[in-house]
C-alpha positions as CSV (number, residue, x, y, z in Angstrom):
1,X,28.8,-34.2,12.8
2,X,32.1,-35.0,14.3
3,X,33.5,-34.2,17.4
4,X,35.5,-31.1,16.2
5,X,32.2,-29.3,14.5
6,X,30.5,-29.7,17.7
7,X,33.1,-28.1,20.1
8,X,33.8,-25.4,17.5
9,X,29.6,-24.5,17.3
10,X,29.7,-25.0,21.3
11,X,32.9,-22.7,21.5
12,X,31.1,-20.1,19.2
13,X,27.5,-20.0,21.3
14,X,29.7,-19.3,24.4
15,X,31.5,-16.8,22.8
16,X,28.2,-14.9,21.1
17,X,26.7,-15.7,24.9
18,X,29.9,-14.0,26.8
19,X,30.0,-11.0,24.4
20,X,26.8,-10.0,24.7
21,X,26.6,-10.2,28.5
22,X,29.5,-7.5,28.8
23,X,28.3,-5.4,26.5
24,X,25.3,-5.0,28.1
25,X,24.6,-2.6,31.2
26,X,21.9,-3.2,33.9
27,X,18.9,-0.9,33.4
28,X,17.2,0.3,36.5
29,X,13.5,1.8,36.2
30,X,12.6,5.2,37.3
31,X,9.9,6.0,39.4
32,X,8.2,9.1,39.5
33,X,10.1,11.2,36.9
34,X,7.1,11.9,34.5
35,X,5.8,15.2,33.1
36,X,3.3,15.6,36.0
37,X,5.5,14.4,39.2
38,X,4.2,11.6,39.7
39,X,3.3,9.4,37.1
40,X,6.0,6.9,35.9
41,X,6.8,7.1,31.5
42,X,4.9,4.6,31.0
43,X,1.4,5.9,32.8
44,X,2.8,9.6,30.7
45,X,2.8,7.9,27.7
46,X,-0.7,6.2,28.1
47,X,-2.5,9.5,29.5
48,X,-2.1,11.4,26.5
49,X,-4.8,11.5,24.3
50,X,-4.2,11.2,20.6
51,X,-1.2,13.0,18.0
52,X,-1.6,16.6,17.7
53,X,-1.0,16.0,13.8
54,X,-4.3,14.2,14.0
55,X,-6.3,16.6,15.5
56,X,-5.9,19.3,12.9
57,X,-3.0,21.4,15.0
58,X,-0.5,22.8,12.2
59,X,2.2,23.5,14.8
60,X,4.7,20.6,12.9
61,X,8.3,20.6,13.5
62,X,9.6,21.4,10.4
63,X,12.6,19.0,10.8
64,X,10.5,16.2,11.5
65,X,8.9,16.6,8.3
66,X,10.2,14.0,5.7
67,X,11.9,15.4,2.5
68,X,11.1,14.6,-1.1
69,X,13.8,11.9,-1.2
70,X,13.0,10.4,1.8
71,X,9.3,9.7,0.5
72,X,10.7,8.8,-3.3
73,X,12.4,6.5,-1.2
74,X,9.3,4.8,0.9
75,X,7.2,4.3,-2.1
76,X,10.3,2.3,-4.4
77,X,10.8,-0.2,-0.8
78,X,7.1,-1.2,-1.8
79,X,8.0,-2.2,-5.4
80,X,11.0,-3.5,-3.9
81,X,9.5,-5.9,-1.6
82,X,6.3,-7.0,-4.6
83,X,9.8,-8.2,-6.2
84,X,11.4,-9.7,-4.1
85,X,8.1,-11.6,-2.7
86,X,7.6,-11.9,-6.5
87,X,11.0,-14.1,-7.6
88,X,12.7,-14.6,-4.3
């Protein structure tokens, strides 16, 4: 590599390197805001004791629900990928 190709990857690193340090704001943690006062997310999260579509509750939200497209979809990405592993 010449001299040129080096400064120009070393001017593009610093650039990449500068960008992403503006865009990005400083994220402080919360303490205390969970569901029961005082737990942190976190601790919320890890107290809960399974998925409520797991233990037999019907009460679904209907919007989360995926449509017929959206599943169509899921199963073709699998033949996708067997090809793509396949001849890629």
């Amino acid at each position: 590599m010449n001299a040129a190709k080096i400064l120009m990857t070393l001017t593009l690193c610093v650039l990449l390197c500068l960008m992403m340090g503006l865009v990005v704001d400083q994220v402080y943690a919360q303490k205390g805001l969970g569901a029961k006062g005082g737990l942190g997310g976190d601790k919320d999260l890890a107290s809960k004791k399974g998925l409520d579509v797991l233990k037999g509750s019907k009460k679904s939200d209907p919007s989360k629900v995926p449509t017929k497209l959206q599943k169509m979809v899921g199963v073709g990405s699998i033949f996708v990928m067997i090809g793509v592993m396949k001849w890629l």
